[in-house]
ROKELO-655459 format. One record per residue (C-alpha): x, y, z; residue in one letter. Coordinates in steps of 0.2 Angstrom, whole numbers, padded with zeros to 4 digits, always signed. Last residue first. Layout:
BEGIN
XYZA ...
***
This chain:
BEGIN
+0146+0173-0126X +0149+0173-0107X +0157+0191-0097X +0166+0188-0084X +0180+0199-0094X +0167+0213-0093X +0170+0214-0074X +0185+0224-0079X +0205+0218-0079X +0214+0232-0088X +0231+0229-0076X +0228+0245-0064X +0210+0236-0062X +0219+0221-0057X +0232+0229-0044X +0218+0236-0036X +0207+0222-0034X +0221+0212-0027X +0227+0227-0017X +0213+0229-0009X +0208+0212-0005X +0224+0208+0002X +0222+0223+0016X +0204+0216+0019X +0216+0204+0024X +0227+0209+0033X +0212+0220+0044X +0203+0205+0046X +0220+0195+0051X +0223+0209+0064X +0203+0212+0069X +0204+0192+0074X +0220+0194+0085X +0214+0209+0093X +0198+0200+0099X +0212+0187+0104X +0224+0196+0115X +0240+0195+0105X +0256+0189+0112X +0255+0175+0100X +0253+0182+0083X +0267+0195+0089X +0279+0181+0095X +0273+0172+0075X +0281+0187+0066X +0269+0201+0063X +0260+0202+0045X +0264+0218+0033X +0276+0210+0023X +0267+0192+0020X +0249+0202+0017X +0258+0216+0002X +0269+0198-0004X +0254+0188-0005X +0247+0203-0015X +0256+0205-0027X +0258+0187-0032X +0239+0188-0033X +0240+0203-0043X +0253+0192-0056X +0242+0177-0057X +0228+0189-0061X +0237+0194-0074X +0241+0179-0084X +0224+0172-0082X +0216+0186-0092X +0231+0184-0104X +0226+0166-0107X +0208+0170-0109X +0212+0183-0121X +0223+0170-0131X +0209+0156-0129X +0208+0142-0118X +0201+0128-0128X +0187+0116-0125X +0179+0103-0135X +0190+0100-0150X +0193+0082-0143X +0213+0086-0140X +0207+0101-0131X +0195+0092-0120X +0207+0082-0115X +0222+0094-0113X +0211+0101-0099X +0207+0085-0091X +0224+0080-0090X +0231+0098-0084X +0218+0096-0071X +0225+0080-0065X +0242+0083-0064X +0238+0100-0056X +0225+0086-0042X +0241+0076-0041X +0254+0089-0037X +0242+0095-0022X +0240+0077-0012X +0258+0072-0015X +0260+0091-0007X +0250+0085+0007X +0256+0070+0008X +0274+0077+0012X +0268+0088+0027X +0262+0072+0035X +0280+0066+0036X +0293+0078+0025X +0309+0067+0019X +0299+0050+0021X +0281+0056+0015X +0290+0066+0000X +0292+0049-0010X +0280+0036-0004X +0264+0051-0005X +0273+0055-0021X +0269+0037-0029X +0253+0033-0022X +0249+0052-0028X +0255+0046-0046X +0243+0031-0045X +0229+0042-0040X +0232+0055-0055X +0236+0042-0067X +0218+0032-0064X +0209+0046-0062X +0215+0053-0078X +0209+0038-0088X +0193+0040-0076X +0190+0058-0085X +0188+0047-0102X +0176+0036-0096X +0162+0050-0089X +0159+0056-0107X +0138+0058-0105X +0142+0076-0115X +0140+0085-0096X +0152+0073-0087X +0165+0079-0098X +0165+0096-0099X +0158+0094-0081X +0177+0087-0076X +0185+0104-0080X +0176+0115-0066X +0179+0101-0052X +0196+0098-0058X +0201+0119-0060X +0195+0121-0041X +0206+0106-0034X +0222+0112-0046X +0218+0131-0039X +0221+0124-0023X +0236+0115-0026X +0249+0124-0019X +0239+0129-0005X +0239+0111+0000X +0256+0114+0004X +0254+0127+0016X +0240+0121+0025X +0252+0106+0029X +0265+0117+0038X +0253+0126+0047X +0246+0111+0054X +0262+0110+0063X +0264+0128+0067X +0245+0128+0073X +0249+0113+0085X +0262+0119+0090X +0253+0133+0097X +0241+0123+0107X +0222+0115+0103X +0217+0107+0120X +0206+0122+0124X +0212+0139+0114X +0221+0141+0097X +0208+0134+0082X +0201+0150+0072X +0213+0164+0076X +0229+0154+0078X +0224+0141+0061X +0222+0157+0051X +0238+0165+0059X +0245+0151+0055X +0243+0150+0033X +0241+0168+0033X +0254+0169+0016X +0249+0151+0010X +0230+0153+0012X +0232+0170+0004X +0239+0164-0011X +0226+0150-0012X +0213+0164-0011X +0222+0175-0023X +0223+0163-0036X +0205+0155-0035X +0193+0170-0035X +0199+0173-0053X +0203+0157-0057X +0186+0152-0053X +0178+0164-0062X +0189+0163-0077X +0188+0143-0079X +0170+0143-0077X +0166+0157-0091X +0177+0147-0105X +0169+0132-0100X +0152+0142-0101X +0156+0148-0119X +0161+0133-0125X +0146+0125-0121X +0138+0142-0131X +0149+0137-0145X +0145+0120-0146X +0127+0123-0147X +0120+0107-0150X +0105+0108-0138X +0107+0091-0126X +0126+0096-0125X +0120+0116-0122X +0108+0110-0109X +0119+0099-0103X +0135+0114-0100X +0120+0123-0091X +0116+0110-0078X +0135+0107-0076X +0137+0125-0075X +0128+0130-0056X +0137+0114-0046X +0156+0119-0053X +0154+0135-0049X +0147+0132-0032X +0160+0118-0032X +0176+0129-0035X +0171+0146-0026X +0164+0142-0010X +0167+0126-0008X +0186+0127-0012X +0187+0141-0003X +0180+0134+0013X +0189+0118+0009X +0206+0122+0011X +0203+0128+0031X +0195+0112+0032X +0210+0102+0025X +0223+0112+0036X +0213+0106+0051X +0211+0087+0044X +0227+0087+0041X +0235+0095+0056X +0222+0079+0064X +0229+0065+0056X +0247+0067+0060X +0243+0072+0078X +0251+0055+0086X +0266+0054+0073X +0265+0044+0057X +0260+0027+0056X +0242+0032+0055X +0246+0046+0042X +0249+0032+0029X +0232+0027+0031X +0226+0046+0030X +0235+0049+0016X +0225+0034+0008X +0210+0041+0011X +0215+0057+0005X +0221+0049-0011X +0203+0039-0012X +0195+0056-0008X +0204+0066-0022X +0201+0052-0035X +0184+0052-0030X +0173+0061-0047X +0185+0048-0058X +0181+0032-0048X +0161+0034-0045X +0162+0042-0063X +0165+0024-0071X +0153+0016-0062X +0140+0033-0064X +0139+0032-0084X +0132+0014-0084X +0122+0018-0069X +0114+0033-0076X +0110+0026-0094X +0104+0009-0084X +0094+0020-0074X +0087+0027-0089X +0082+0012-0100X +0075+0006-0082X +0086-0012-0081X +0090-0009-0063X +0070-0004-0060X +0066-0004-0041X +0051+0009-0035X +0055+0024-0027X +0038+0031-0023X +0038+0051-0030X +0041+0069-0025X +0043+0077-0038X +0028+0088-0037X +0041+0103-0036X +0031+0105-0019X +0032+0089-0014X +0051+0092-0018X +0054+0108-0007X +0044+0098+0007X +0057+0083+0005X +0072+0093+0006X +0073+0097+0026X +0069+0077+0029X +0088+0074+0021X +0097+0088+0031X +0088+0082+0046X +0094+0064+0046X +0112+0068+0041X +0115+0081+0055X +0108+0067+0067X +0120+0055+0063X +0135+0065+0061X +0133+0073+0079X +0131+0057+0085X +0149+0055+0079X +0151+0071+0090X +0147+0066+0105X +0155+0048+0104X +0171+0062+0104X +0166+0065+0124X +0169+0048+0131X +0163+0048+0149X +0148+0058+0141X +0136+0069+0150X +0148+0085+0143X +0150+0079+0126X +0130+0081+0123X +0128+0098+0127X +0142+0108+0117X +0148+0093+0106X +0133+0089+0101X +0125+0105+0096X +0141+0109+0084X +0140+0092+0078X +0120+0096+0076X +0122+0112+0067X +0136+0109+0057X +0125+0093+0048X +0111+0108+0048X +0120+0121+0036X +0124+0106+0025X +0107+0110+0017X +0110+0128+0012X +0118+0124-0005X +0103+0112-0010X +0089+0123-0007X +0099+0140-0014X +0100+0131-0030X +0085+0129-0035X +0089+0128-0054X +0075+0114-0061X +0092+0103-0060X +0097+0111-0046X +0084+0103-0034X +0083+0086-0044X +0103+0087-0037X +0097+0090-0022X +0086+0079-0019X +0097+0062-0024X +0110+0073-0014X +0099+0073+0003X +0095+0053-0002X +0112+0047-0002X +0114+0059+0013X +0104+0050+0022X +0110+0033+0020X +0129+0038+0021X +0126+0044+0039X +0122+0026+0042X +0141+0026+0044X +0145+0037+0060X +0139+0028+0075X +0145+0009+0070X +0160+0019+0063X +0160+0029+0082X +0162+0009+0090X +0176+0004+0075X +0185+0020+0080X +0186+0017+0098X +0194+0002+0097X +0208+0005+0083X +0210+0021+0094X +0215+0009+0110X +0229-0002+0100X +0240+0016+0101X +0244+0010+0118X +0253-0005+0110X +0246-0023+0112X +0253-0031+0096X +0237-0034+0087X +0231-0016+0091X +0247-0005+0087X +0244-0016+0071X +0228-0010+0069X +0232+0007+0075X +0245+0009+0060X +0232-0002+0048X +0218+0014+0050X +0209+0012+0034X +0207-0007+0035X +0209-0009+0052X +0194+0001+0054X +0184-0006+0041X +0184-0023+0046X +0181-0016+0064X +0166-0007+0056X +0159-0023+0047X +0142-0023+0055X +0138-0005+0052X +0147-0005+0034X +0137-0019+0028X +0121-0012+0036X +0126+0006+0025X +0131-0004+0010X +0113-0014+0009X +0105+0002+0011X +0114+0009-0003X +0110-0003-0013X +0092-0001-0012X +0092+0017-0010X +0099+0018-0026X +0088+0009-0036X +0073+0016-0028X +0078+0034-0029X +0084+0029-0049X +0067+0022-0052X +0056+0033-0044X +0064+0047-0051X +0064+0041-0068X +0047+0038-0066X +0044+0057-0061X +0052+0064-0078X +0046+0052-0089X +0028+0057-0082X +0033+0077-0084X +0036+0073-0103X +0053+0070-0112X +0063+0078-0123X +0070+0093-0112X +0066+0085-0096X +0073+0068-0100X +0090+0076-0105X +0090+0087-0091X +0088+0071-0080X +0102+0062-0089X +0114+0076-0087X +0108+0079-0069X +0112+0058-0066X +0129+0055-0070X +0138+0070-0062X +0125+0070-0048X +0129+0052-0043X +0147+0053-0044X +0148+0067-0035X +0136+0071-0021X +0131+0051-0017X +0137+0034-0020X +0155+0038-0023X +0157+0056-0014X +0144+0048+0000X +0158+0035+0001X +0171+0045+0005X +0160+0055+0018X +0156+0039+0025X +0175+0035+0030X +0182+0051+0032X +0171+0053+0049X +0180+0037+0058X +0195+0043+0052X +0192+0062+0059X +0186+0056+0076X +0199+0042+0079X +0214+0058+0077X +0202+0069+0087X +0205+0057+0100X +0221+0055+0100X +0226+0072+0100X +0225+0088+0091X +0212+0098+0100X +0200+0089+0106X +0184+0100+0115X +0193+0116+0109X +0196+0108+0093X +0181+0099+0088X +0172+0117+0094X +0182+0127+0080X +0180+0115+0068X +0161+0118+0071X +0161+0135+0071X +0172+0132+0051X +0158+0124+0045X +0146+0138+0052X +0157+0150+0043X +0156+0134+0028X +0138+0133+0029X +0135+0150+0028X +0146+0153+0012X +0139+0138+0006X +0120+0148+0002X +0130+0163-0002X +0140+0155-0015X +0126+0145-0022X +0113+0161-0022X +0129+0169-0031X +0134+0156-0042X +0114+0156-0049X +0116+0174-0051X +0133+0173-0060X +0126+0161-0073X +0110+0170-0078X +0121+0186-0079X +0131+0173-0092X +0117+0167-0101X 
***
């Protein structure tokens, strides 16, 4: 089970790992063509805004509801059972979400004061900053059927990995960077206002992820009609357990969102050094925490669906290894390269110096809480997996009240910088929620290897940090820098990290045995 386990993390790995290099080439664009500035600050919002709701209506809610039901129906059910609960659920679905997309189209300005009030205001009163409330209720008219497609891509998907083809699934974002990325080189040029560019970007990358899935389903022979059926037996299984799960899968979005509307009254730029830091956090985060995430939720059902506690423990225990194991020294080694990261990728076109110390700062403290955002997305499948999606709402709930309450706190002291590290505490509160959960249920418990595994690489990775920080130049050096000789300095530091990491862990007894699932 385990080599089954670290094969399919692998393909997933591999599969995001190209999206997230071409992820990180179109951040890369953004910036040149943006930089830091108003613009990009209208670009980002009107972009968050569909990508929280494709978390609710979409990729996590939606999957964490409905592979658990779908393994159940093909373990115990026959292939009919299995395509009429497609057709249901696609029709279902779709159906609402169609109605939320038009909504969202015709209500963009609605939408645009709501989660940009600073400009709003700004707008009402006549202030300069009155011009980005504009032109993000135009690029939200743009940007929100974006949630139809991917509705659908993640409906796909997640039929895709529950009959474990992965690789289809994880490569599909490759396409949404492909067209922004187009966009902004040819489009944005003919434009008076090159940003619109990129909003079309987001349209058509979501078009062509979600016809590049329908061959692999045809294939499957689960490509069905979607057909209505709200009181399906197994919609209405999906639906009861997705409500709940729509709130505890977003927590992290609805506090971004909300960082984001606090962020609009901050300084021109605010938005924008999160947003950079953000990405920078999510290639990581994609490529260790969800691929892991995505490859046991499948297998912690079948063992629900089987009865074999001890193998679901097992794969718990397995997940919280892995992704600890690639999770210290990658938030480590954000914190320690936090600008030179930033310099290499982002530093040319309208994107300045300051602009990397600034979004520096921010990179930083999400950092902190990297191994928090990993940890949530391998502990919530524990839940999600036994059909428990109420309980991880609980924790929702007190995890996104308590960020409402450091966002207020450190936003004052800190600025922007402060809603990040409101963002970070309240994804550890939350993992240590969920993790004392499944204790207190006789579920899941880390065991005294497990906690000694974790204990040393937490000490290589400190080891580490300290070997990158040490042998880094100072900022003058960063900048003097040509930048080919820039990018073989941060390869060379860390190839330098990695060393030492795996070094440092072998000294301490750690071997690729302790990977190993029972």
């Amino acid at each position: 089970m385990s080599k089954q386990l670290l094969r399919s993390g692998a393909v997933v790995s591999a599969m995001t790992l190209i999206s997230r290099v071409l992820g990180l080439v179109r951040d890369v664009v953004v910036a040149n063509l943006m930089g830091a500035g108003a613009a990009a600050d209208v670009f980002f919002l009107a972009n968050k805004i569909p990508n929280f709701l494709r978390r609710l209506f979409a990729e996590g809610a939606f999957a964490q509801a409905f592979v658990p039901v779908l393994t159940e129906y093909r373990q115990q059910g026959s292939e009919d059972q299995v395509r009429q609960l497609i057709a249901k659920v696609s029709g279902t679905l779709g159906t609402i979400v169609t109605l939320v997309t038009l909504l969202g189209v015709v209500a963009s300005p609605v939408l645009a004061a709501l989660f940009g009030t600073g400009w709003f205001v700004a707008w009402v009163n006549g202030e300069p900053d009155g011009a980005k409330f504009e032109m993000a209720s135009v690029m939200l008219k743009i940007t929100f059927p974006y949630l139809w497609f991917i509705t659908f891509t993640a409906l796909s998907g997640a039929i895709l990995n529950t009959i474990g083809k992965f690789a289809v699934a994880a490569f599909t974002p490759v396409f949404l960077n492909v067209a922004i990325i187009g966009c902004a080189l040819y489009l944005a040029p003919q434009l008076a206002q090159p940003e619109l560019a990129l909003a079309w970007g987001v349209f058509l990358g979501g078009l062509i992820q979600f016809a590049f899935q329908l061959p692999f389903l045809l294939r499957a022979r689960l490509l069905v009609r979607p057909s209505w059926g709200w009181n399906d037996p197994g919609v209405t299984k999906i639906r009861t357990l997705m409500i709940p799960a729509m709130f505890g899968v977003s927590v992290s979005q609805i506090n971004l969102l909300f960082d984001t509307l606090i962020a609009s009254f901050l300084m021109t730029g605010s938005i924008s050094w999160l947003y950079y830091s953000d990405r920078l956090l999510e290639f990581p985060l994609g490529l260790f925490g969800i691929a892991i995430a995505t490859v046991i939720l499948p297998a912690l059902s079948r063992k629900h669906v089987d009865a074999s506690s001890s193998g679901f423990a097992a794969t718990m225990d397995w997940g919280i290894r892995s992704v600890v194991l690639l999770g210290v020294p990658a938030a480590l080694g954000l914190i320690a390269l936090a600008q030179p990261m930033l310099m290499v990728l982002f530093m040319r076109g309208e994107f300045s110096v300051h602009d990397s110390q600034m979004a520096a700062a921010s990179l930083m403290a999400y950092g902190s809480g990297l191994l928090s955002f990993m940890l949530v997305k391998v502990l919530a499948p524990g839940y999600y997996s036994r059909q428990d999606t109420k309980t991880p709402v609980r924790y929702g709930i007190i995890a996104m009240v308590s960020n409402m309450g450091f966002n207020l706190l450190l936003a004052i002291p800190f600025g922007y910088v402060g809603l990040a590290m409101a963002t970070a505490a309240s994804a550890t509160l939350n993992a240590l929620l969920l993790y004392r959960g499944l204790k207190h249920q006789g579920v899941f418990e880390l065991s005294g290897s497990t906690w000694g595994f974790l204990i040393r690489v937490l000490v290589a990775g400190v080891v580490m940090a300290a070997t990158v920080a040490w042998l880094s130049p100072a900022e003058a050096g960063w900048v003097a820098m040509e930048f080919v000789t820039r990018c073989l300095t941060l390869a060379a530091l860390i190839g330098a990290g990695v060393a030492v990491y795996l070094l440092t862990l072998l000294v301490m007894g750690i071997r690729p045995r302790d990977l190993r699932a029972v």
